[in-house]
C-alpha positions in Angstrom: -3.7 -21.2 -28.8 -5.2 -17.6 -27.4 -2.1 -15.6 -26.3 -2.2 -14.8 -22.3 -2.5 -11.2 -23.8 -5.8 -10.9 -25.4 -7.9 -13.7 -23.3 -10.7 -11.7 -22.0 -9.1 -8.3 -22.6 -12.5 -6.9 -24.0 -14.0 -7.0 -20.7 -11.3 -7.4 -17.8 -11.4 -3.5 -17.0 -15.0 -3.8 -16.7 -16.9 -2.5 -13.7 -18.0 -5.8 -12.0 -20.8 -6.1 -10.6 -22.0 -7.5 -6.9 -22.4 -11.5 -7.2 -23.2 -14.1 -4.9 -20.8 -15.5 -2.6 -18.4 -18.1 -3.4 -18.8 -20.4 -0.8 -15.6 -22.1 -1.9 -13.9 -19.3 -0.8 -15.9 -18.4 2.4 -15.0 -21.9 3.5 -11.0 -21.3 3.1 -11.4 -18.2 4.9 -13.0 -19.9 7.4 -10.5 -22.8 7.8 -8.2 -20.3 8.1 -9.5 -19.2 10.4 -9.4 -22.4 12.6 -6.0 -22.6 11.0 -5.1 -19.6 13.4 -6.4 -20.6 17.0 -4.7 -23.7 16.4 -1.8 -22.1 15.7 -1.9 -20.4 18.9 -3.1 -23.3 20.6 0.4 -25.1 20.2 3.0 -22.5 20.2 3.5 -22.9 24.1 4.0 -26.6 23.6 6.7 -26.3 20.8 10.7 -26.1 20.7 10.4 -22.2 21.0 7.3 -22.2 22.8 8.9 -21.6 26.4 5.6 -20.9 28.2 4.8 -24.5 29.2 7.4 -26.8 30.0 5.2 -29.8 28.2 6.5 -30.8 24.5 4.9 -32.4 21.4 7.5 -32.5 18.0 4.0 -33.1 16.0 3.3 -29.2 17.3 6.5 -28.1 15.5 5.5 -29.5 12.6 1.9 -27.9 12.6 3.9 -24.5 13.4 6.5 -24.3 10.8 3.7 -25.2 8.2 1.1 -22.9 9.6 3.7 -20.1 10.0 4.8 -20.4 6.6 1.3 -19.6 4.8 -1.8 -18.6 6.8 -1.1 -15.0 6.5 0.0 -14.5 3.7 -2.9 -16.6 2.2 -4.9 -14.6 4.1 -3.7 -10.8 2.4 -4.6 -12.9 -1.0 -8.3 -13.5 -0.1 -8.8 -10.1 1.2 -7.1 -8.9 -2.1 -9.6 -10.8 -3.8 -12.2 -8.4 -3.4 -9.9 -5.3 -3.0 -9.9 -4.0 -6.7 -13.5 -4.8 -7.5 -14.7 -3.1 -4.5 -13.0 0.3 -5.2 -14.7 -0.1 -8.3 -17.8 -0.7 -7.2 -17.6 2.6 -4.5 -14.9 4.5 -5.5 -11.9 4.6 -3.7 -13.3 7.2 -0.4 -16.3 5.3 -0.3 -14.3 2.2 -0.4 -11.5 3.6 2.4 -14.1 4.7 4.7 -15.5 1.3 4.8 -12.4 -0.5 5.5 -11.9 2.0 8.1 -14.9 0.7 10.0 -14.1 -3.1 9.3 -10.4 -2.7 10.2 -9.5 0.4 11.8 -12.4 0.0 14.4 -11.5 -3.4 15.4 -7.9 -2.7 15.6 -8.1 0.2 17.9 -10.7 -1.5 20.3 -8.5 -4.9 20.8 -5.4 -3.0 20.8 -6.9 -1.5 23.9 -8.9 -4.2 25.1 -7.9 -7.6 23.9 -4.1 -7.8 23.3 -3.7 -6.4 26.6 -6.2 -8.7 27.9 -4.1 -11.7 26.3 -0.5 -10.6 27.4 -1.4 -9.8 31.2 -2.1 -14.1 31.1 1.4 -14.8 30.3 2.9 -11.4 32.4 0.9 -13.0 35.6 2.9 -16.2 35.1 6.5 -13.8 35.8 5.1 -11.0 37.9 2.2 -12.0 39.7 2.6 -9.0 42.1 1.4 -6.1 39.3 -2.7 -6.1 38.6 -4.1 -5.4 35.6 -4.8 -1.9 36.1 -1.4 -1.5 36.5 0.0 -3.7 33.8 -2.0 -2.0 31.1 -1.4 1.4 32.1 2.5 0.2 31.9 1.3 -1.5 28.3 -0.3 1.4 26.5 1.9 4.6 28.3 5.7 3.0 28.5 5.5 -0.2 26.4 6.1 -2.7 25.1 2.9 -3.0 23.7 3.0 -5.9 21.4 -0.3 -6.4 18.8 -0.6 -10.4 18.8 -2.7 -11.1 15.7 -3.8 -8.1 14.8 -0.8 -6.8 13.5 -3.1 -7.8 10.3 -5.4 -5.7 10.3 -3.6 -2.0 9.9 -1.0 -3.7 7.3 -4.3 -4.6 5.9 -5.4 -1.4 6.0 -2.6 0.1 4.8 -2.5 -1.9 1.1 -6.4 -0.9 0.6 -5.0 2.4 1.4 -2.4 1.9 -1.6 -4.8 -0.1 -3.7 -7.0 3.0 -3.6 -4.0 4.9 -4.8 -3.2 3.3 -7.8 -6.6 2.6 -8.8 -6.7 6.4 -9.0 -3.5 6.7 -10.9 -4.5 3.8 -13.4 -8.1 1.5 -12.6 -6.6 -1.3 -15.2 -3.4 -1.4 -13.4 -4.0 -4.7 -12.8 -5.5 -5.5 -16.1 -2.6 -8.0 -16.6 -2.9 -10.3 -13.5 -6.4 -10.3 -14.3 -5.8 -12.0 -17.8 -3.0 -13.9 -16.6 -5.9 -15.3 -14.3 -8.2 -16.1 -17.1 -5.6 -18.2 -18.5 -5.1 -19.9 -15.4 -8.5 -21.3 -15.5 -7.0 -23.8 -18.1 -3.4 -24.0 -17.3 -2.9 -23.0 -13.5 0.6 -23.5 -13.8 1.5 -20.8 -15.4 -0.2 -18.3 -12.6 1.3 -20.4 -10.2 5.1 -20.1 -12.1 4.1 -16.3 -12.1 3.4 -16.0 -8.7 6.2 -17.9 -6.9 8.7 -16.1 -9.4 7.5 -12.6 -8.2 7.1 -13.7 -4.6 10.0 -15.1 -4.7 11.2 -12.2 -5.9 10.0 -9.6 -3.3 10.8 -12.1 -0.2 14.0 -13.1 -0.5 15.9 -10.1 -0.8 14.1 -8.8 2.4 15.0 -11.7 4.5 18.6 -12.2 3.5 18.7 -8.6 4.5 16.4 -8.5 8.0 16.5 -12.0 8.8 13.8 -13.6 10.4 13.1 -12.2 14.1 13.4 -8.4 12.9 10.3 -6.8 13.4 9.5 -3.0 12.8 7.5 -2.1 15.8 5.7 1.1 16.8 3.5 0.9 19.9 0.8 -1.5 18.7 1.8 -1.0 15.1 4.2 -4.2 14.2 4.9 -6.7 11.4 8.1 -8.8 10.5 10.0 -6.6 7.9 11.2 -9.5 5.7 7.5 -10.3 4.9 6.1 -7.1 3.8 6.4 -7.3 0.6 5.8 -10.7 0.6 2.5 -10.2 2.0 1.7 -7.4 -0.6 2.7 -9.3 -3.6 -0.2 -11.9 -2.1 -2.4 -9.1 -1.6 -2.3 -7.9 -5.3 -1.9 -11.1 -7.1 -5.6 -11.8 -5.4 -6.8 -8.1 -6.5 -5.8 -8.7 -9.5 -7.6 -12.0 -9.9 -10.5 -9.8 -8.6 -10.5 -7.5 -10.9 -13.3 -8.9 -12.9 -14.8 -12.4 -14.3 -13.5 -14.0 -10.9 -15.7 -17.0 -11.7 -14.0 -17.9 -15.2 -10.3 -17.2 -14.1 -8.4 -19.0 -12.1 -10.2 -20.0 -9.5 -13.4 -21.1 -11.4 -15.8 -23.6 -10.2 -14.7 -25.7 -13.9 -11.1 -24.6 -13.8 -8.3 -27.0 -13.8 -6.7 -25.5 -10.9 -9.4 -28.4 -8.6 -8.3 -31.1 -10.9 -4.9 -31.1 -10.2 -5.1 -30.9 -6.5 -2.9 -33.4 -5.8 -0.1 -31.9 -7.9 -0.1 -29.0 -5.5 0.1 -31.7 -2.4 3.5 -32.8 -4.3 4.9 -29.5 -4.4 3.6 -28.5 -0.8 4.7 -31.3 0.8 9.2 -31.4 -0.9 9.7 -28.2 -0.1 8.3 -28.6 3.3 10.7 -31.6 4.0 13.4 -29.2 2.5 12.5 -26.9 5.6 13.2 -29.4 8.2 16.0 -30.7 6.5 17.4 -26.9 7.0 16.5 -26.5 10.4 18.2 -29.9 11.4 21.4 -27.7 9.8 20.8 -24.7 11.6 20.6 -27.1 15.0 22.8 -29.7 14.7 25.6 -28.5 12.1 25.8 -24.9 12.7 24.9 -24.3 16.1 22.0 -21.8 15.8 24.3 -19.1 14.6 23.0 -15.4 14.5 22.6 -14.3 12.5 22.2 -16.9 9.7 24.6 -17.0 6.6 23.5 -15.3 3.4 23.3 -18.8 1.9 20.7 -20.5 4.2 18.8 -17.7 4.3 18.1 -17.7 0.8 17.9 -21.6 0.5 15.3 -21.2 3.3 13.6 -18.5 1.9 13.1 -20.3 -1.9 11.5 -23.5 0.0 9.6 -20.9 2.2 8.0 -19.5 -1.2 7.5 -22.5 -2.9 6.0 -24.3 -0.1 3.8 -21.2 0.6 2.7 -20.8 -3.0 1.4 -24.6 -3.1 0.1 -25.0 -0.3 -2.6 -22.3 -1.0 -3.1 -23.7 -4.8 -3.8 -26.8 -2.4 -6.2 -25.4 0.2 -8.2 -23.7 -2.7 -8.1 -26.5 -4.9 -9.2 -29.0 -2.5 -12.1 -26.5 -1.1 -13.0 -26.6 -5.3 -13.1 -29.8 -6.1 -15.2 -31.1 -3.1 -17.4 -27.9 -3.0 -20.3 -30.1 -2.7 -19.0 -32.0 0.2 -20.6 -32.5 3.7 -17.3 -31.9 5.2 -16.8 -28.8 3.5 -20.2 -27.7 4.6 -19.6 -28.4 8.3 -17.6 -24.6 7.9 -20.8 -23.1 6.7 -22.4 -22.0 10.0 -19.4 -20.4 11.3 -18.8 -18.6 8.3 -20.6 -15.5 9.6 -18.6 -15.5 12.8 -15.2 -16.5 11.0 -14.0 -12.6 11.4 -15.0 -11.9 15.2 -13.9 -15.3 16.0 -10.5 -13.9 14.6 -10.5 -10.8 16.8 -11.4 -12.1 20.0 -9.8 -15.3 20.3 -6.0 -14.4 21.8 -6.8 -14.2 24.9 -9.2 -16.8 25.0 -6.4 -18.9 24.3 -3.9 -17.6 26.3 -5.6 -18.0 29.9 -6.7 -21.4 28.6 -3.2 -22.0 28.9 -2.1 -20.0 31.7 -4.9 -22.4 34.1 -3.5 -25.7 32.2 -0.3 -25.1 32.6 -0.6 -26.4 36.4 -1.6 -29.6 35.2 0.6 -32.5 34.9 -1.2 -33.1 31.6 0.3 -34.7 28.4 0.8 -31.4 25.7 -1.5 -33.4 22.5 -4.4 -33.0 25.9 -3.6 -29.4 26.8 -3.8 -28.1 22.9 -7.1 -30.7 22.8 -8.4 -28.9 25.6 -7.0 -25.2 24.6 -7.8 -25.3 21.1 -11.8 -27.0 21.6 -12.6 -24.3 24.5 -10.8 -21.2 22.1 -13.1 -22.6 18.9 -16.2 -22.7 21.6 -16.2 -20.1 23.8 -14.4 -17.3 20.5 -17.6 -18.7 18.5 -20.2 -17.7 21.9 -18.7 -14.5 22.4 -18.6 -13.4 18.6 -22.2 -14.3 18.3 -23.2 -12.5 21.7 -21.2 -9.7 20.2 -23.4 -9.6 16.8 -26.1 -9.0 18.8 -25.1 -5.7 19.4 -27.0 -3.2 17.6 -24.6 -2.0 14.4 -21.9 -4.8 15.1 -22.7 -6.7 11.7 -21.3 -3.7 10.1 -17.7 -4.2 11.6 -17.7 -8.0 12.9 
């Protein structure tokens, strides 16, 4: 058998060249997508949700599985094309567009749209205070929470570190990249790999933070147990990137599709593992705070694991039925996938600030919430297109 260490090592550092888009991929971003306003669709309506007295247990179950991937799966598709686009443009080039695809938009909704969002839920408490006033209180005295696009400047800031060590070394990541080519006939080693080093980076930080401790800086926030979780997503998928993309591990012929239902199997114990450790945070030790050392770390190991397979999952099963009509049903809101992203929070929030009047059951609020979000995000993103130049950034 080829050692892991000279499969494709002729032409990994390669320059790669500009190819057509995997639609495969397109289509997981865009589910992700969806994955994200329903996400925020529920949260009112779950046992932390405290913004609607309505209650659905299905909605905690959507939560703690959405909450313990999206993101992160997210940093690893954006990595994707991270190293191979420095590449291509150099690193200034490269930062300078980033700038305008993330940078922009975060400025503009940290000004516009998070404010926008909050002021639905600060009406609820304080209906005396207008908008004028609220946002003036927002942006000069705080806080001035980001919602969602906390993503984009930690986003920003590992392109800003990609572009550094591509500078110190460009083959760097020379070693994920054949560790990838490898994976295109036996994905379980790359996924062994990457939950050990995940594992690896996230545990330590949330034994130590915990899981509500958030480094925050007006707009600027993120969880600080998940950093370097989210980086060592980031990187595994620029290193995949790197070059040969299509024969690695996520090619079209791998065997990463074929055994899709494996990665159901080790999605779906670790996820029961999770409940079974929140019924012991509840029931046996009386929501404590903090949490022991010891279920930290257990959660934490069934939080990696389940993370890891559940994305070898979503990518597999967006592989194997590439050719699907379901799968193509994503296609025309592929385009708008980004903007729909941006622009959705507060969409969603005043949704549920008029329902929650409404004696209504919660499975019909986040039915009505989360159809109106997909709707009226997906009008206003194409409206917003329109705009001359806005292709560049949305």
């Amino acid at each position: 058998m080829t050692s892991i260490s000279t499969v494709g090592h002729a032409n990994v550092s390669a320059v790669p060249q500009a190819k057509s888009r995997n639609l495969s991929l397109d289509r997981a971003r865009t589910f992700l997508t969806l994955v994200v306003l329903l996400h925020h669709a529920v949260i009112p309506y779950t046992y932390f949700g405290h913004t609607d007295p309505k209650y659905f247990f299905g909605f905690d179950m959507i939560v703690l599985a959405t909450d313990s991937f999206f993101m992160a799966m997210f940093f690893f598709l954006s990595g994707l094309f991270a190293w191979s686009g420095i590449a291509r443009k150099g690193p200034l080039s490269y930062l300078a567009d980033r700038l305008l695809r993330l940078g922009l938009p975060f400025v503009i909704c940290a000004f516009t749209v998070i404010p926008l969002a909050y002021y639905a839920i600060s009406l609820r408490h304080h209906p005396e205070i207008g908008f004028s006033e609220y946002w003036w209180n927002m942006i000069t005295k705080g806080p001035w929470p980001s919602g969602p696009i906390w993503f984009l400047w930690v986003l920003l800031s590992f392109d800003v570190v990609a572009c550094i060590l591509y500078r110190l070394s460009p083959n760097l990541l020379d070693p994920i990249n054949r560790l990838s080519l490898y994976g295109r006939r036996r994905p379980a080693v790359f996924f062994a790999v990457m939950l050990a080093v995940t594992a690896a980076f996230y545990i330590p930080g949330l034994v130590h933070y915990g899981h509500s401790s958030w480094f925050e800086f007006g707009p600027f926030s993120v969880q600080h147990g998940r950093v370097m979780l989210y980086a060592s997503y980031f990187f595994f998928g620029a290193g995949i990137g790197v070059a040969q993309m299509d024969r690695g591990l996520l090619a079209a012929d791998g065997r990463m599709a074929k055994v899709s239902w494996d990665w159901m199997v080790l999605a779906i114990v670790p996820y029961c593992l999770l409940w079974v450790l929140i019924f012991i945070k509840r029931e046996i030790l009386g929501n404590p705070s903090p949490l022991p050392d010891w279920y930290e770390a257990l959660y934490a190991i069934c939080f990696t694991v389940f993370s890891v397979a559940i994305m070898f999952l979503i990518l597999a099963i967006f592989q194997r039925f590439r050719q699907s009509g379901s799968a193509k049903l994503l296609d025309p809101m592929q385009a708008d996938a980004y903007g729909m992203f941006l622009v959705h929070y507060p969409i969603a929030l005043w949704l549920q600030y008029w329902l929650f009047d409404y004696n209504l059951p919660a499975i019909v609020k986040v039915a009505i919430g989360f159809v109106l979000t997909v709707a009226a995000s997906w009008a206003l993103t194409r409206a917003l297109r329109q705009i001359p130049g806005a292709t560049r950034v949305l």
